[in-house]
N, C-alpha and C positions, 0 to 999 in steps of 0.2 A: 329400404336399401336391400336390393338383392344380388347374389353370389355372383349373377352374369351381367354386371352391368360394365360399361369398358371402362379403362382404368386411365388415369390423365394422362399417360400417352398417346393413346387412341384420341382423346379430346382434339391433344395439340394436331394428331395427323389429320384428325377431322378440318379444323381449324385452317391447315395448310390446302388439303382439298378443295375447300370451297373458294380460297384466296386466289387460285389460280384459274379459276372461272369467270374470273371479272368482275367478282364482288366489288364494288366502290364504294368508301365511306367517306371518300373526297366531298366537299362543301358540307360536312357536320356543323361546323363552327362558322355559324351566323346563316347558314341556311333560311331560304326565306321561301313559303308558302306562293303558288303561281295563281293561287285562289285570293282574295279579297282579305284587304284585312282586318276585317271584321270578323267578331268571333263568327265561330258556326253553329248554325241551332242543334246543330247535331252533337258539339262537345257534350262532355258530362264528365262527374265523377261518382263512381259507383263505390258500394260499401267498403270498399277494404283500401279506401285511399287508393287507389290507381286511378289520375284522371289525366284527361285530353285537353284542357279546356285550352291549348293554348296551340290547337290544330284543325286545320280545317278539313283534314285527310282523314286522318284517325278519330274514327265518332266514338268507339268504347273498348276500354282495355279491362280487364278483368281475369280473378282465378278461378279454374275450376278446378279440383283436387289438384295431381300434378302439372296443368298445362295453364300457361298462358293463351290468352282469348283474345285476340287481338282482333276487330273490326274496324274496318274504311267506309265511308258515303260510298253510294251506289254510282254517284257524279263522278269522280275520282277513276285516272287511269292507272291505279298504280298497278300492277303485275308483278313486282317481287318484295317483298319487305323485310328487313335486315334489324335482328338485334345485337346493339354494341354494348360491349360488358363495361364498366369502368372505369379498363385498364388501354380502353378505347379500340378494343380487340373484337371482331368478329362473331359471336358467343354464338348463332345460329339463322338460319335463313329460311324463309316458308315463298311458295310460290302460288294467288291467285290463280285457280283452275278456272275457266271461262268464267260465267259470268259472278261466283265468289264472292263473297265482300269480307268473308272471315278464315281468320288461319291461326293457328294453336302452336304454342312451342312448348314443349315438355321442359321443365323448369326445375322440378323435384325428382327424383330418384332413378336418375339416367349417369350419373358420375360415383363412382366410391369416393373422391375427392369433395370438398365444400363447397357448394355456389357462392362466390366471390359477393356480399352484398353491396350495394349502391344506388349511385344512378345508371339506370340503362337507356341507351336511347334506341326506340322504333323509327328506322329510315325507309321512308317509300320510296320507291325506282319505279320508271315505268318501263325497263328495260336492265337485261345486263349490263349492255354497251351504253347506259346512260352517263353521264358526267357527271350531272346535276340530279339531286334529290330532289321530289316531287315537294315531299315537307316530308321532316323530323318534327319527334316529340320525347321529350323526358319523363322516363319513371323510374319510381323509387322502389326499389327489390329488397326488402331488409324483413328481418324478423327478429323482434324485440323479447326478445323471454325471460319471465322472472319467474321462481318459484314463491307464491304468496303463503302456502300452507302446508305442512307436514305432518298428517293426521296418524293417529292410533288404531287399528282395530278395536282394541280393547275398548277404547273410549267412545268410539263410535259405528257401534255394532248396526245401527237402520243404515248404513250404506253398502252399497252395491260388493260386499267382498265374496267371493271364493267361501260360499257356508260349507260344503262339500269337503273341504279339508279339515282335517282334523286339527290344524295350528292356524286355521286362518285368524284368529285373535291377534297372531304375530306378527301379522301382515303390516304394512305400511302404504298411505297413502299419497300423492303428491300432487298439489294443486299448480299447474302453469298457465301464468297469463301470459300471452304474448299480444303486445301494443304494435306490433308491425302491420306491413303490407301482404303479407304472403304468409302460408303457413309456413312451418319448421317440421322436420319430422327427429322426432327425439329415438337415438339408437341404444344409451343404456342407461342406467341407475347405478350409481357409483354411492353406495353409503357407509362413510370413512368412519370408524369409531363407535357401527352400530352394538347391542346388545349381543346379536347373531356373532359378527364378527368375533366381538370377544370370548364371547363361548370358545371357537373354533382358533384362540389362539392367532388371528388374524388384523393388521391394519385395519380393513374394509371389506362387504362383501357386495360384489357385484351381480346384475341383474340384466339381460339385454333384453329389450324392447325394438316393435316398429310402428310407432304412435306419431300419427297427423295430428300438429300443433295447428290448427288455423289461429287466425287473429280472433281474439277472444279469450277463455276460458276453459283449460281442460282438466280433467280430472285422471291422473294415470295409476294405477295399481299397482302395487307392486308384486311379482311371478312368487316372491315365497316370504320366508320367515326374515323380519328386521328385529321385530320388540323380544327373539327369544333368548332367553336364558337358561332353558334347561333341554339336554340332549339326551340321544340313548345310551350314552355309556356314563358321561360328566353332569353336572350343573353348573351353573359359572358361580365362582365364589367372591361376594360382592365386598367382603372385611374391609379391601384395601381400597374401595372404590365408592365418592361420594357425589360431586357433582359434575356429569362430564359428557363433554361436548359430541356429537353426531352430528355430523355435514354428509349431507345428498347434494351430489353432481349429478348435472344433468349433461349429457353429449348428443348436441343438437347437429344437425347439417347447416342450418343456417340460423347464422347471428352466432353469439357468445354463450357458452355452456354458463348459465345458471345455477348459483348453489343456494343454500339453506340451513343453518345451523342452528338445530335444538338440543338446551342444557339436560340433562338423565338425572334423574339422579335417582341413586341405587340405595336398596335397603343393605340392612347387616345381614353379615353372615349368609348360608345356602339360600336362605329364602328369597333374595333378591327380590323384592318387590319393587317396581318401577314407578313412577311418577315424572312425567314433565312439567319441567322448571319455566320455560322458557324456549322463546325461538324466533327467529328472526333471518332474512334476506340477506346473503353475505354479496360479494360484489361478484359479477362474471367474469369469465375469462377467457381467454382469446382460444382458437380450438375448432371452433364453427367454420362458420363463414363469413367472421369479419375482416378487412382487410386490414 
C-alpha cells in the first residue's frame, strides 16, 4: 500500500463514472449462457481456487501479484467484462481490445480502504448497449490468514535474520498461512506485551511492513527488537514479572487481522533471562477486508 493510492471517495466517484456509461448488471440473477449447455472444454480450475467451470465464456481466472487474470474462449463475442463486488456494486470494468481474449483488474493495492471479501461475479457484454449478459460466473475473493508460529531469534539463529545488526538475537519472527484465494498484503506487526515494549514502559510495540501474503505459507520478519530486555540507559527489571502473555497482530488488507499469543516468562531480578512457555493461534478480527 502506497501514499498515492485514491482514497474511497475517489473509488465511490469512480464507481459513479463508469454507472453512467451504460454499465448493465441487469440479468445477473439466473443469467443463462447463449452457448450449449454443456460444460466447456475450455473451463478449469487453476491453483489458488479461482474456477470457471460453470461458464462456457470465461475459460480461466487467475492471480498474478496484484491483478486478476481474467480469460474468455476465442469463440466468444464478448467485448466488455464487468466485475460485481458482493455488495452487487460495480467494483471494475476491462475492455476486450480487437482480437483479445484476456484483461487484468488490479485487485491489491490500488484502495487505502480493504477489498470487501466474497463472491465476485465476472459478467460478459458484448456491448455497452447490451441488456442481456453473454454469461456470468462466480468467484470467490477472500484471504484466509492465521498466524501458525511465532519464533525467537535467539532460538533460532540458521534463519534468514538481519546478522548485521547488532540485536538481531531480539528480532522476532512470524509465520502466516493464508488458506484463501487471493493473496493478502500484511501492513504492520502490532506486538501487545512484548519484552521491547516493556523495556520502554509501553502497551505494545509496533512495526510497519509491505509483505505479499499469497495463499500458502509466509514467513515475515520482524524490522527490529521484540525479545529485548535491556537498553542504553535501563534494563527491564524482571522481580515483579513471571509468566506473561505477548500477542502479535497482524493488519492485513484482506480477510481478518490474525493474532498469536505466546506465554514469557521472565527470570529474577536484572538478569531477566527469557524462556518460552508456550503459544498458540488466538481468534481474528474484523479490520481487513471482511464484511
Amino acid at each position: 500500500m502506497t501514499d498515492n493510492n485514491p482514497t474511497h471517495e475517489s473509488r465511490i466517484a469512480r464507481r459513479s463514472i463508469l454507472a453512467t456509461v451504460g454499465l448493465s448488471t441487469a440479468g445477473l440473477a439466473g443469467c443463462t449462457s447463449d452457448s450449449p449447455s454443456s460444460p466447456s472444454n475450455n473451463s478449469s480450475e487453476d491453483s489458488s481456487g479461482l474456477n470457471t467451470e460453470d461458464s462456457d465464456v470465461f475459460s480461466n481466472v487467475e492471480m498474478n501479484d496484484e491483478n486478476l487474470e481474467v480469460e474468455v474462449t476465442g469463440e466468444s463475442s464478448t467485448e466488455f467484462i464487468n466485475l460485481v463486488d458482493p455488495d452487487g456494486e460495480l467494483f471494475d470494468q476491462a475492455r476486450l481490445e480487437d482480437d483479445d481474449t484476456e484483461v487484468s483488474f488490479e485487485i491489491l493495492g490500488r484502495f487505502e480502504d480493504d477489498l470487501t471479501t466474497g463472491e465476485y461475479q465476472l459478467v460478459a457484454l458484448e456491448s455497452l448497449e447490451s441488456d442481456n449478459p453473454i454469461d456470468s460466473t462466480t468467484i470467490t475473493l477472500d484471504a484466509e490468514c492465521t498466524i501458525t508460529d511465532v519464533l525467537w531469534a535467539a532460538e533460532n539463529p540458521e534463519m534468514d535474520w538481519d546478522k548485521e545488526s547488532p540485536i538481531w538475537e531480539e528480532y522476532a519472527a512470524v509465520v502466516i498461512e493464508n488458506k484463501g484465494t487471493i493473496p493478502s498484503l500484511l501492513s504492520e506487526l502490532e506486538w501487545a506485551g512484548a519484552p521491547v515494549a516493556r523495556l520502554q514502559s509501553k502497551d505494545s510495540q509496533s512495526y510497519y511492513h509491505e509483505t505479499r501474503l499469497p495463499p500458502g505459507e509466509t514467513t515475515v520478519y520482524s524490522a527490529d527488537s521484540v525479545y529485548g530486555t535491556e537498553g542504553a540507559v535501563h534494563s527491564l527489571d524482571c522481580g515483579e514479572l513471571d509468566i506473561e502473555p505477548m500477542t502479535v497482530i497482524a493488519t492485513t488488507q484482506v480477510g481478518s487481522d490474525p493474532s498469536y499469543t505466546q506465554e514469557i516468562e521472565y527470570g529474577d531480578g536484572q538478569s531477566c533471562e527469557l524462556s518460552i512457555v508456550a503459544g498458540s493461534p488466538g481468534e481474528s478480527t474484523s479490520g481487513g477486508g471482511g464484511n
